[in-house]
DSSP file (Angstrom, degrees, kcal/mol; ACC not computed):
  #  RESIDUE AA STRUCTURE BP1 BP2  ACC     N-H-->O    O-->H-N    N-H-->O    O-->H-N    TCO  KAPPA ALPHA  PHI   PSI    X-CA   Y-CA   Z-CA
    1    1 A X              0   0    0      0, 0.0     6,-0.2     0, 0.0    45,-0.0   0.000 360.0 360.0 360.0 118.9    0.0    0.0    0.0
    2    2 A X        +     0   0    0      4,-0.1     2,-0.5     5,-0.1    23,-0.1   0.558 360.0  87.5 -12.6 -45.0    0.9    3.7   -0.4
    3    3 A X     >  -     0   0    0      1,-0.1     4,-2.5     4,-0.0     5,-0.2  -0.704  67.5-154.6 -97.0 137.4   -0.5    4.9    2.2
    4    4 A X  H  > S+     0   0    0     -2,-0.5     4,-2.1     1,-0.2     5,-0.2   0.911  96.1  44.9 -69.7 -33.7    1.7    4.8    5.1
    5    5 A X  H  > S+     0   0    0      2,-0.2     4,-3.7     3,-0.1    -1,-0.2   0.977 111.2  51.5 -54.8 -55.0   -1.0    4.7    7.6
    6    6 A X  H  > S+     0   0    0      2,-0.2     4,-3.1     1,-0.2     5,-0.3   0.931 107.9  53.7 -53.0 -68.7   -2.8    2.3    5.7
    7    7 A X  H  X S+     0   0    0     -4,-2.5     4,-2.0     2,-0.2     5,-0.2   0.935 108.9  56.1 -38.7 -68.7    0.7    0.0    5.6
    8    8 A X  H >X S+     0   0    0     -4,-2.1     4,-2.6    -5,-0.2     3,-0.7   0.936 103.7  47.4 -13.9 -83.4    0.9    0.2    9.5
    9    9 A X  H 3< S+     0   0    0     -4,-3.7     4,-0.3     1,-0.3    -1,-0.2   0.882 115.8  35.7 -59.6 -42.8   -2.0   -1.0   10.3
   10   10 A X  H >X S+     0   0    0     -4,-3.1     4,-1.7     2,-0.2     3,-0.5   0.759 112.3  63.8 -82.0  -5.1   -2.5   -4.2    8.4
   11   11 A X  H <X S+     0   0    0     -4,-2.0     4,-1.6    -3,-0.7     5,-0.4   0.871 114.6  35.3 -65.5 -35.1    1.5   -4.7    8.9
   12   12 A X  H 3< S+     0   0    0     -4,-2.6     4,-0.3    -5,-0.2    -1,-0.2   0.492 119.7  50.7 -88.9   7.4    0.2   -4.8   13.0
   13   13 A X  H <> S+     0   0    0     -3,-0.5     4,-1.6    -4,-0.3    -3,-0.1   0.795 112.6  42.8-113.9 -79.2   -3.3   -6.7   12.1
   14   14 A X  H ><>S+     0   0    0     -4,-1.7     5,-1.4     2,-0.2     3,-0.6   0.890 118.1  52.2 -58.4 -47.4   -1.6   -9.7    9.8
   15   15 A X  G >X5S+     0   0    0     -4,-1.6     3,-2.8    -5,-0.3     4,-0.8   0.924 108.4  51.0 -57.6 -68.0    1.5   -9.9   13.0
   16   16 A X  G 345S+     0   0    0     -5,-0.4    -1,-0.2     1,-0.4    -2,-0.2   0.673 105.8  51.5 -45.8 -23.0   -0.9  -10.3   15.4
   17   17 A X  G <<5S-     0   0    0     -4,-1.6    -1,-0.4    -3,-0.6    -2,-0.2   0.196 122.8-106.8 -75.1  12.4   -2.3  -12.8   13.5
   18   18 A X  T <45S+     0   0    0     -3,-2.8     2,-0.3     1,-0.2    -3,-0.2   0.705  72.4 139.1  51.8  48.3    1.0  -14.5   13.4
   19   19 A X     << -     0   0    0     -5,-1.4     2,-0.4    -4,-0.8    -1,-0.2  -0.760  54.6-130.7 -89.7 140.8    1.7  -13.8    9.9
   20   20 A X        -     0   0    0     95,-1.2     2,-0.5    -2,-0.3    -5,-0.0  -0.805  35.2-158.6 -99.6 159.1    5.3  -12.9    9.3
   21   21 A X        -     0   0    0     -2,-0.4     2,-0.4   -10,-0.0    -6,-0.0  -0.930  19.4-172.9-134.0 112.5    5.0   -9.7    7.2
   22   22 A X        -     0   0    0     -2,-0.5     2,-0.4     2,-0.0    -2,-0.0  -0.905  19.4-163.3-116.4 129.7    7.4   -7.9    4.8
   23   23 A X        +     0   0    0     -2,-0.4     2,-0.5     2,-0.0    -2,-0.0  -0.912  24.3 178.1-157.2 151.2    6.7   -4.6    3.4
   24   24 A X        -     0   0    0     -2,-0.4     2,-0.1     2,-0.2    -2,-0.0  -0.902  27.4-143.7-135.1 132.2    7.4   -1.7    0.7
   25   25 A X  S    S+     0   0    0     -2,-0.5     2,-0.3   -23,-0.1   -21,-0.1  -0.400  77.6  71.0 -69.9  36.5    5.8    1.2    0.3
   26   26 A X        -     0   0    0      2,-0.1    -2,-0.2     1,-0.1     0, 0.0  -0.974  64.3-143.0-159.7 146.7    6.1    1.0   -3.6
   27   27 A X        +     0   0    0     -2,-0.3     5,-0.2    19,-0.1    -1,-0.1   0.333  51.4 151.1 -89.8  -8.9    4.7   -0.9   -6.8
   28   28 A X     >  -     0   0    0      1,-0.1     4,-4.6     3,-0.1     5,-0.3   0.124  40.9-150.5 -39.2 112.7    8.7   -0.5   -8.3
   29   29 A X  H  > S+     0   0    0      1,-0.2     4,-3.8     2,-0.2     5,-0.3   0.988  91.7  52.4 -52.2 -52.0    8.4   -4.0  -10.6
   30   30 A X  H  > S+     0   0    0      1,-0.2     4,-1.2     2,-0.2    -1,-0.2   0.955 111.8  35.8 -67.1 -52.7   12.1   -4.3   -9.9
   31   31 A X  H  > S+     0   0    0      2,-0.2     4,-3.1     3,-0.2    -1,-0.2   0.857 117.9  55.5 -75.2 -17.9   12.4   -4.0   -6.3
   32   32 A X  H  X S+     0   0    0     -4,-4.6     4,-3.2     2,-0.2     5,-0.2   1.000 115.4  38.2 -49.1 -62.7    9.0   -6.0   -5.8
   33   33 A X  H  X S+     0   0    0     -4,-3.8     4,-1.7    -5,-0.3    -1,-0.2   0.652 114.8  53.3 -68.7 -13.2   10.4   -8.9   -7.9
   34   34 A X  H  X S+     0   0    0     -4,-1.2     4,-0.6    -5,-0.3    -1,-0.2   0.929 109.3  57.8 -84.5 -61.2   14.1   -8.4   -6.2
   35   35 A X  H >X S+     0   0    0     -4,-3.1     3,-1.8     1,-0.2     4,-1.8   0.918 106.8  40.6 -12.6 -70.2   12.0   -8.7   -2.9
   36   36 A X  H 3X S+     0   0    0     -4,-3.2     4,-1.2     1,-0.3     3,-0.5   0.970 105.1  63.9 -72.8 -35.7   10.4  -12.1   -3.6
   37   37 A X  H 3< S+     0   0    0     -4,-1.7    -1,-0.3     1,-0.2    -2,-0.2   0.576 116.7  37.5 -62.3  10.9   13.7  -13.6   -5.0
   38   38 A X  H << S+     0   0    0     -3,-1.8    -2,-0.2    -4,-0.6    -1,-0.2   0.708 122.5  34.3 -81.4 -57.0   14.7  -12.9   -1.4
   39   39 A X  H  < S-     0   0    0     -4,-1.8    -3,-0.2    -3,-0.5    -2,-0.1   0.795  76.4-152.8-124.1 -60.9   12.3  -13.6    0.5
   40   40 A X     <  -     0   0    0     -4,-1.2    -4,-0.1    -5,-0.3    -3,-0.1   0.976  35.5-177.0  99.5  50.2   10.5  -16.6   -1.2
   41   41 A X        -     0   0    0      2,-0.4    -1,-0.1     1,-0.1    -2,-0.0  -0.285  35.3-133.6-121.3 176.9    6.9  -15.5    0.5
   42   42 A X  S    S+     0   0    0     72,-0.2    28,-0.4    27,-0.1     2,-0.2   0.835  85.5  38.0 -78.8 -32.8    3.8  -17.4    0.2
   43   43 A X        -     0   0    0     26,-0.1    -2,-0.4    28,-0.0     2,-0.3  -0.581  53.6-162.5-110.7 166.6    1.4  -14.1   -0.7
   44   44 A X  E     -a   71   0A   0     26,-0.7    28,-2.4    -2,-0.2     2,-0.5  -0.954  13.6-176.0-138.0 132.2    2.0  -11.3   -2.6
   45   45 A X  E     +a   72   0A   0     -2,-0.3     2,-0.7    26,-0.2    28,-0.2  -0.974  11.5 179.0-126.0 129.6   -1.0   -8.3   -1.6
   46   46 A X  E     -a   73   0A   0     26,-1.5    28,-1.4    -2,-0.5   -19,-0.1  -0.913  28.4-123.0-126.7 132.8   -0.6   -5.2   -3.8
   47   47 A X  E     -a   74   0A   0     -2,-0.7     2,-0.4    26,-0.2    28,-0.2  -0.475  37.3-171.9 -60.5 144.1   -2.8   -1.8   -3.7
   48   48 A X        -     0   0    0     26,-1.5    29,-0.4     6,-0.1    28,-0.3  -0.985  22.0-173.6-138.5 158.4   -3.9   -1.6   -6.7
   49   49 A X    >   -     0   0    0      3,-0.5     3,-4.2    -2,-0.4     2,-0.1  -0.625  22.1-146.4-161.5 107.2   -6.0    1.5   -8.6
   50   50 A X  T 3  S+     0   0    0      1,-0.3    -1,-0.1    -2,-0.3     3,-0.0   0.270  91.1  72.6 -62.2   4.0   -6.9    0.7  -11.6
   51   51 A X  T 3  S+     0   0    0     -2,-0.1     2,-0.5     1,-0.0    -1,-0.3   0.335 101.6  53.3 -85.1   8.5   -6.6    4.1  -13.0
   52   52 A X  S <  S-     0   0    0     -3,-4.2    -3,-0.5     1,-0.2     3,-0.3  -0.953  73.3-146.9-137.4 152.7   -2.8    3.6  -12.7
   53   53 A X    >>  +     0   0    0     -2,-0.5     3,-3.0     1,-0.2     4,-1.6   0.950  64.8  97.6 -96.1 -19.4   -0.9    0.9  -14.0
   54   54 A X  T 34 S+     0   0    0      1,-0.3    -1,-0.2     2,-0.2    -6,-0.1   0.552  84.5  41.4 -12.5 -70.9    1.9    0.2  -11.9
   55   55 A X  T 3> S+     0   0    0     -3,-0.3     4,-0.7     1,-0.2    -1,-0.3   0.097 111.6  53.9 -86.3  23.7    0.8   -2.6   -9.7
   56   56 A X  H <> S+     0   0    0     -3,-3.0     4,-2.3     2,-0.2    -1,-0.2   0.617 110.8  45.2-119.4 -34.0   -0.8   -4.4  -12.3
   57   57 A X  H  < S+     0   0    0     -4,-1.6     4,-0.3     2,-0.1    -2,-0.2   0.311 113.3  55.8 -66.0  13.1    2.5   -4.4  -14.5
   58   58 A X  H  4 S+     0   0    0     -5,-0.3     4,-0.5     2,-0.1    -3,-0.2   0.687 117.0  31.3-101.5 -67.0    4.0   -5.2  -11.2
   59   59 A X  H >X S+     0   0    0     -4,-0.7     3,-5.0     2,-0.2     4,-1.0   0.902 111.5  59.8 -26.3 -81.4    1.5   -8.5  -10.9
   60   60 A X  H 3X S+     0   0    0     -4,-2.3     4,-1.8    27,-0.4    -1,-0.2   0.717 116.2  40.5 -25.5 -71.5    1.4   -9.1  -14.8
   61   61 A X  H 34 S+     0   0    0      1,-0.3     4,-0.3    -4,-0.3    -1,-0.3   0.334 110.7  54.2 -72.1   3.9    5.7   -9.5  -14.0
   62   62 A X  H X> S+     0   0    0     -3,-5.0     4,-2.6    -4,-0.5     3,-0.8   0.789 107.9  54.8 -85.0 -51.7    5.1  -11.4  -10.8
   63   63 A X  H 3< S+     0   0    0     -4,-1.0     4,-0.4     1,-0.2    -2,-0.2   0.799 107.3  47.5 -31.3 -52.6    2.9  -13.7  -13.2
   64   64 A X  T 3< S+     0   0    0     -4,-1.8    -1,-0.2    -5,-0.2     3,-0.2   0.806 115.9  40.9 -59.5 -40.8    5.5  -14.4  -15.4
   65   65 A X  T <4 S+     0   0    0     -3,-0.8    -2,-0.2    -4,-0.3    -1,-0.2   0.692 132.5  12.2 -65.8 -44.0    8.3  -15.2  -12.9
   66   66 A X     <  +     0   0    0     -4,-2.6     3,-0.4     1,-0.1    -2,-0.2  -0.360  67.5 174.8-157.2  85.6    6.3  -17.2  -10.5
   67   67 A X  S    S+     0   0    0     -4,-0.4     2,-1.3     1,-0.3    -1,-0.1   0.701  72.1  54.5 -66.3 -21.4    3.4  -18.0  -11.7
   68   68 A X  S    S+     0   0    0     -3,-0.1     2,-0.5     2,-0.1    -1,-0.3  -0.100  84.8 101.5 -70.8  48.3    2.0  -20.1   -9.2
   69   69 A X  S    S-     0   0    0     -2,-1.3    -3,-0.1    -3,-0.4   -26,-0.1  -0.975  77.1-103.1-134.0 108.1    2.5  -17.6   -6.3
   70   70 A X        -     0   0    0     -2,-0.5   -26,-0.7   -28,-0.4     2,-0.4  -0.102  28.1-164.7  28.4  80.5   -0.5  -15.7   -5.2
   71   71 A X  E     -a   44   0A   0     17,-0.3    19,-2.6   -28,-0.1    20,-0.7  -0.927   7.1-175.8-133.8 145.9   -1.3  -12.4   -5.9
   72   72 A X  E     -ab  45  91A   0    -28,-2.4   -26,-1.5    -2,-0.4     2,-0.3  -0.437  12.6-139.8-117.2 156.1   -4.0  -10.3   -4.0
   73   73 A X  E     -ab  46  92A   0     18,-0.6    20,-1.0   -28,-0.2   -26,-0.2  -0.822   4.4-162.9-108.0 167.8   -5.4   -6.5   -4.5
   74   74 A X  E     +a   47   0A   0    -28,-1.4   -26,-1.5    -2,-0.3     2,-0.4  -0.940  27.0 154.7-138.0 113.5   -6.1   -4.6   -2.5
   75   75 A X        -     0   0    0     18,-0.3    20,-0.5   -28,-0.2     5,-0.3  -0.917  50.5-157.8-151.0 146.5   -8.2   -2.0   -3.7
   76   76 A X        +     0   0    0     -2,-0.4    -1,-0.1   -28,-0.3    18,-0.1   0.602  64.3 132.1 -75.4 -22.4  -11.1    0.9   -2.7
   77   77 A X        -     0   0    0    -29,-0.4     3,-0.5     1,-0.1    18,-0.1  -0.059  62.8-135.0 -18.5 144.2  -11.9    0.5   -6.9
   78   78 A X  S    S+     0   0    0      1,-0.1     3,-0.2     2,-0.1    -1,-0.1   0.485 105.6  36.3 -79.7 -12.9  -16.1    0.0   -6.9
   79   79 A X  S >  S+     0   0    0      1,-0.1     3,-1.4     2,-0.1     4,-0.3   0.056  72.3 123.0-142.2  39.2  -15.8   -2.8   -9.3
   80   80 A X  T 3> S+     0   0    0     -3,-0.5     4,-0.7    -5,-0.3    -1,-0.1   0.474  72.8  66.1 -66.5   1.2  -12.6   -4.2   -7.9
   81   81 A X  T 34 S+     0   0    0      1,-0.2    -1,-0.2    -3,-0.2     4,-0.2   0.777 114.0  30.0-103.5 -36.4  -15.0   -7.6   -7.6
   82   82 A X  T <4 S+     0   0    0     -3,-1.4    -2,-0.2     1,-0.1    -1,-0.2   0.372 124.5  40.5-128.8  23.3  -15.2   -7.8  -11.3
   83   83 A X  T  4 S+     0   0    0     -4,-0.3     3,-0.2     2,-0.1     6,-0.2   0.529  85.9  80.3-115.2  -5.7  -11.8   -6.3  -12.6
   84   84 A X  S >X>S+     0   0    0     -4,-0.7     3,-1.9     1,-0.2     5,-1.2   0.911  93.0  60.0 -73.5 -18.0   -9.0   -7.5  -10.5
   85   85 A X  T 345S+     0   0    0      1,-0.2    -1,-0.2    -4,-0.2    -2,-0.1   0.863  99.6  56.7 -58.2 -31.3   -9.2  -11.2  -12.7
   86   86 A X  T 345S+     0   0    0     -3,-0.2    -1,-0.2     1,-0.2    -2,-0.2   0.554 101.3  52.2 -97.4  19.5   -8.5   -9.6  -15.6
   87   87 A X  T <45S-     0   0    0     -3,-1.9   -27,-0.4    -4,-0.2    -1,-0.2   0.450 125.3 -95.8-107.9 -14.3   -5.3   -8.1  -14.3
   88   88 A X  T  <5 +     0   0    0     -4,-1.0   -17,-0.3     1,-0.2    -3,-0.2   0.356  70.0 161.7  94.2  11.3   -4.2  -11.4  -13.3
   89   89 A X      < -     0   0    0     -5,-1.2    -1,-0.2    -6,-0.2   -17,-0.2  -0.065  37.8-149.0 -16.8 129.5   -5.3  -11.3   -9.7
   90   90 A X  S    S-     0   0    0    -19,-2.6     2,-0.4     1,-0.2   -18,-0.2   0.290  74.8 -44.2 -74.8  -8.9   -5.7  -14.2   -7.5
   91   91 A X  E     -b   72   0A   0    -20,-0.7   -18,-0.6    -7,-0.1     2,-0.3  -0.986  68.0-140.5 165.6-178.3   -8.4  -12.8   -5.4
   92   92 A X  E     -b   73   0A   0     -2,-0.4     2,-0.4   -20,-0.2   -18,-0.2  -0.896   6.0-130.1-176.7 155.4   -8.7   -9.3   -3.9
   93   93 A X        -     0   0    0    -20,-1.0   -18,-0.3    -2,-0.3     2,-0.2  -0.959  18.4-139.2-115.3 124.1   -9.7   -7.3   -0.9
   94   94 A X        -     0   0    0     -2,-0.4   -18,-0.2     2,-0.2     4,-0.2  -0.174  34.8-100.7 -86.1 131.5  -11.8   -4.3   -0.9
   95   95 A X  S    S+     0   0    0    -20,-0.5    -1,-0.1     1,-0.2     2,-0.0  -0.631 109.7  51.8 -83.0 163.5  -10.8   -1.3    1.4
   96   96 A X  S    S-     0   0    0     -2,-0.2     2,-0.7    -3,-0.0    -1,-0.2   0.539 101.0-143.7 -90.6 178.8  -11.7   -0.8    3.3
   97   97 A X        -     0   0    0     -4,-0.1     2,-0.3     1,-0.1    -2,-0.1  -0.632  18.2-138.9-119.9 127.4  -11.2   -4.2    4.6
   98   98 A X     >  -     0   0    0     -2,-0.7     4,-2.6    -4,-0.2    -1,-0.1  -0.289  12.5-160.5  -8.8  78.4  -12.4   -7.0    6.7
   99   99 A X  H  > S+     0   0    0     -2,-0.3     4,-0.8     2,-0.2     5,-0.4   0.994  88.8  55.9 -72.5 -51.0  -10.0   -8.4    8.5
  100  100 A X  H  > S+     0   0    0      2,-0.2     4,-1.5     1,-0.1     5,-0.2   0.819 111.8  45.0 -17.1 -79.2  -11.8  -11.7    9.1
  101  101 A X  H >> S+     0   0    0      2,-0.2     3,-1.9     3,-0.1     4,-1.0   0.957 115.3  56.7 -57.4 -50.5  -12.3  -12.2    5.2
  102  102 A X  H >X>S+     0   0    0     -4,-2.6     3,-4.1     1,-0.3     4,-1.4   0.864 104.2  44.2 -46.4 -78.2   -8.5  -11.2    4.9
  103  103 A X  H 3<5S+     0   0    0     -4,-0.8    -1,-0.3     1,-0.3    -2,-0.2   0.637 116.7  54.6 -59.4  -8.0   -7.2  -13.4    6.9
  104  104 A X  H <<5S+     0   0    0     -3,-1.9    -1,-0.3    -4,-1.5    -2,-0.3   0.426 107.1  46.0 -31.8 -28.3   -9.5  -15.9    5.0
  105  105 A X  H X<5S+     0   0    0     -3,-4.1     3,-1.1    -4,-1.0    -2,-0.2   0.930 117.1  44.4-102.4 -33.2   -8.6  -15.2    2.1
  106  106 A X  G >X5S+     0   0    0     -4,-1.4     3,-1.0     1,-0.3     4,-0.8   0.599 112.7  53.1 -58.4 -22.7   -4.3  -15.3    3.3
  107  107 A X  G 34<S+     0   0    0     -5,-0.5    -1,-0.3     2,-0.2     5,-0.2   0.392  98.4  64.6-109.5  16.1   -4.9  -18.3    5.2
  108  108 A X  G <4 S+     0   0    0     -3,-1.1    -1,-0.2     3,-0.1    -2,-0.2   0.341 118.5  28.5-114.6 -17.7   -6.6  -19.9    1.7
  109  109 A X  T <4 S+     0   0    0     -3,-1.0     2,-0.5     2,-0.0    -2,-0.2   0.238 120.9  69.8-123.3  -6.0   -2.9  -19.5    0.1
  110  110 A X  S  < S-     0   0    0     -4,-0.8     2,-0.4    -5,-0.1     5,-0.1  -0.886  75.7-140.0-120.6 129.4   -1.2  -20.0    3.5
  111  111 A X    >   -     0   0    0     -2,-0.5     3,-1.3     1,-0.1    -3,-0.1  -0.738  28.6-115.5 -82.6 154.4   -1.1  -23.2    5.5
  112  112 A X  G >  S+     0   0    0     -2,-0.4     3,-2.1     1,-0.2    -1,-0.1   0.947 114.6  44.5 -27.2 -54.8   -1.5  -22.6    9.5
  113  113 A X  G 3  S+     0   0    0      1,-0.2    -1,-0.2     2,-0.1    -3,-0.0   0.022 103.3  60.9-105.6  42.8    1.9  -23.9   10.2
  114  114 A X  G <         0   0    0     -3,-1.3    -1,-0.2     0, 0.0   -72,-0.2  -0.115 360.0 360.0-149.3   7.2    3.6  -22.1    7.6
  115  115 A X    <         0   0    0     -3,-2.1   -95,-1.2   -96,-0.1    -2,-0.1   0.676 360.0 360.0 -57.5 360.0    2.6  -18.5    9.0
């Protein structure tokens, strides 16, 4: 997410769920994708706003590299329900958001004992 506030909080929501949590403030394709060859993580969650393309040429090049890896919006869009597939989403969460279904939806790519 962008917003720094925004980052904060679900960085303290998903640890207190026991999630381990890594994050950048940025859609940059290169350090996202430098990230995960790092880091190896099970999710990927990106803000997305579908009037800018960033994080969806940041997905689209997560896709390519590993495609079987999870990747989530997260976006305040009104018709994030029917566009985030055709960006190559795995799923998405609407802001703002539910942590219940969020951590549904992480724990749907996440085993328990693999937080």
């Amino acid at each position: 997410d962008k917003d720094e506030s925004v980052l904060d909080v679900l960085n303290l929501c998903l640890q207190a769920e026991g999630f381990d949590v890594i994050s950048i403030d940025t859609c940059d394709e290169k350090k996202i994708i430098s990230l995960i060859d790092k880091v190896r993580p099970h999710v990927v969650m990106l803000d997305i706003r579908l009037s800018e393309q960033d994080c969806i040429d940041a997905c689209r090049l997560i896709k390519e590299k590993y495609p079987h890896l999870p990747v989530i919006a997260l976006s305040c869009n009104n018709n994030i329900h029917e566009e985030y597939i055709k960006h190559g989403f795995d799923g998405y969460i609407e802001k703002p958001f539910d942590l219940d279904l969020l951590y549904k939806i992480l724990r749907k790519h996440i085993p328990l004992d693999k937080k």
